[in-house]
C-alpha positions as CSV (number, residue, x, y, z in Angstrom):
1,X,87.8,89.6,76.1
2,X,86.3,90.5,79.9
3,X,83.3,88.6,78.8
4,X,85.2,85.6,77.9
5,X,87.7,85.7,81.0
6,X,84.0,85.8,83.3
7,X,82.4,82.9,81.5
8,X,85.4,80.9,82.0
9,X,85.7,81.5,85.6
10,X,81.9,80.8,86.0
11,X,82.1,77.5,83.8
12,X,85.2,76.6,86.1
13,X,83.8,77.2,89.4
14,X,80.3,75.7,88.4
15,X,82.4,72.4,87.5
16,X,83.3,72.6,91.4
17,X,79.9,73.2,92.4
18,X,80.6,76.7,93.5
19,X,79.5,80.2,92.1
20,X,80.9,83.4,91.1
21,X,79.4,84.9,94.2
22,X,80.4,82.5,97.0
23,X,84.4,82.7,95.4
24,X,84.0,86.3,95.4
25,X,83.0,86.3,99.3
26,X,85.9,83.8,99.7
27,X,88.2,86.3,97.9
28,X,86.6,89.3,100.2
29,X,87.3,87.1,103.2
30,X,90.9,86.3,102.6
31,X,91.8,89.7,101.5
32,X,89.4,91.8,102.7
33,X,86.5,94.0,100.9
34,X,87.9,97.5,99.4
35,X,84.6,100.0,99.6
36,X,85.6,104.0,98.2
37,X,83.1,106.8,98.9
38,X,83.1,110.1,99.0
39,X,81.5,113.1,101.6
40,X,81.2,116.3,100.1
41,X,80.9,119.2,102.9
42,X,80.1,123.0,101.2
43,X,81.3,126.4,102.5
44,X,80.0,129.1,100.3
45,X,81.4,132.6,99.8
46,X,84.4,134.1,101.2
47,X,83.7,133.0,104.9
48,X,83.9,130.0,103.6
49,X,86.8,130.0,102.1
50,X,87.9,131.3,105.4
51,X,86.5,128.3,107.4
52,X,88.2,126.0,104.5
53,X,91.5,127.3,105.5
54,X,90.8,127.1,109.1
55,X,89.7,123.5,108.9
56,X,92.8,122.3,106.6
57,X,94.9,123.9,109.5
58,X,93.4,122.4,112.2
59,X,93.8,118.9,110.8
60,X,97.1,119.7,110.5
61,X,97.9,120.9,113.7
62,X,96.0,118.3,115.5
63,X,95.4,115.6,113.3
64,X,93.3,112.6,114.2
65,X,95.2,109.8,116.8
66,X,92.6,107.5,115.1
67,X,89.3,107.4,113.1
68,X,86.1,104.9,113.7
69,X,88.6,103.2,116.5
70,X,91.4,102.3,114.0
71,X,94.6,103.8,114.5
72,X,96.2,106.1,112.3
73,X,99.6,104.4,111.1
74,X,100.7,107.3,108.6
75,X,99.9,110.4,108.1
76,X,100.6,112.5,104.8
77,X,100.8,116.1,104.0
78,X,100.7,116.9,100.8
79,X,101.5,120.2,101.2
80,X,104.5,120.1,103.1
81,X,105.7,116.8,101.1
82,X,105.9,114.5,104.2
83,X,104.9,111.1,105.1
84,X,105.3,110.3,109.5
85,X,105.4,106.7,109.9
86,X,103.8,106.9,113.9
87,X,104.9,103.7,115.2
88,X,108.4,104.9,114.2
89,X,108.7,108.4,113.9
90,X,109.9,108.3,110.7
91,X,109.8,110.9,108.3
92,X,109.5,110.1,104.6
93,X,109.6,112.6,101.3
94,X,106.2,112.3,99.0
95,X,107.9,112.4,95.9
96,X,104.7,114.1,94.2
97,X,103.6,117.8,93.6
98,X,102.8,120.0,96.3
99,X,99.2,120.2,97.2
100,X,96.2,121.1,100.2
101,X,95.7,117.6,100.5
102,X,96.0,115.0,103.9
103,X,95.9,111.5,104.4
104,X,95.4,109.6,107.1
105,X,96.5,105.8,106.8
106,X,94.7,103.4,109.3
107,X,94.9,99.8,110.5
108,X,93.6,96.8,108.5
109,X,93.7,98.6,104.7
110,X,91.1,101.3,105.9
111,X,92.1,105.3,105.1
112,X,90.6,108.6,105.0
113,X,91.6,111.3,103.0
114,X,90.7,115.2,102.9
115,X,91.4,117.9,100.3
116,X,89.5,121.1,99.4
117,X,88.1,120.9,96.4
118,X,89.6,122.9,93.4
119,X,87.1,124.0,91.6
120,X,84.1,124.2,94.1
121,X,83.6,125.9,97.8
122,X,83.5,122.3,99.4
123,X,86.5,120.0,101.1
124,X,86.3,116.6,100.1
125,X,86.9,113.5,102.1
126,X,87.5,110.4,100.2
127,X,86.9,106.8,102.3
128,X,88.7,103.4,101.7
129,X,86.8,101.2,104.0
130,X,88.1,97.2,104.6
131,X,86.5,94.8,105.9
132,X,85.3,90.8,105.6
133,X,82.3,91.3,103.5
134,X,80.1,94.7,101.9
135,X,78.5,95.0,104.9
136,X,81.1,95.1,107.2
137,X,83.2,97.4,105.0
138,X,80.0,100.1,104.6
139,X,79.6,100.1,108.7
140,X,83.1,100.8,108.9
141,X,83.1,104.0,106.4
142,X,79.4,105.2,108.0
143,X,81.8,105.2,111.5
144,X,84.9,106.9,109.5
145,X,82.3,109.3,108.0
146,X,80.4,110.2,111.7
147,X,84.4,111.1,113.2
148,X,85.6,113.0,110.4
149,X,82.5,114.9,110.0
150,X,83.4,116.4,113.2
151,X,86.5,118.4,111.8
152,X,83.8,119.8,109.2
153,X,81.7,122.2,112.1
């Protein structure tokens, strides 16, 4: 079914003298380009467990102002069940299960997210990079990745 859906869009845009490529750059321009990744940081045995804890806190009690220059719009806790919208100051319920995890909401679509992880010594921080084009979006999480791996020493 995918296959067909593709072949039809390629015939389409081929008929307009246009490829699957250049639309999907026009797509990435308009809307932006959505890159994930993930850093992995370990902390074996106990005193790391220790440094886990101490990290998670610290985040929370200072949490970034902003990350690779952008802003940070809303922050999340997880733990506590609370969402701050900064521009306003308003507090909003996270209607999920309580867990060790934060997020960090920036400008322009862009977000970091941190959580130890639960099955190994390590705290995870997940990246959702936007941008114009690939590029553009893997220079901004390399910057998002060199400022949050400063909360990790």
């Amino acid at each position: 079914m995918a296959s067909t859906l593709i072949c039809e869009m390629a015939a389409y845009y081929k008929a307009q003298g246009r490829g699957l490529a250049e639309v999907m750059e026009d797509i990435y321009r308009e809307h932006g380009m959505y890159l994930n990744a993930l850093d992995n940081f370990a902390f074996e045995g106990a005193a790391g467990m220790e440094k886990m804890k101490e990290i998670m806190d610290h985040l929370r009690a200072d949490p970034p102002k902003a990350v690779a220059g952008k802003p940070v719009t809303v922050r999340s806790d997880f733990k506590t069940g609370e969402s701050l919208d900064i521009a306003t100051g308003k507090i909003s319920n996270i209607d999920l299960p309580r867990s060790n995890v934060l997020s960090f909401k920036l400008t322009d679509g862009c977000s970091v997210i941190v959580r130890p992880s639960g099955t190994e010594p390590k705290i995870k921080i997940y990246y959702t990079a936007c941008a114009e084009n690939k590029a553009a979006a893997e220079t901004m999480k390399n910057a998002m990745s060199e400022d949050m791996k400063a909360y990790m020493a």
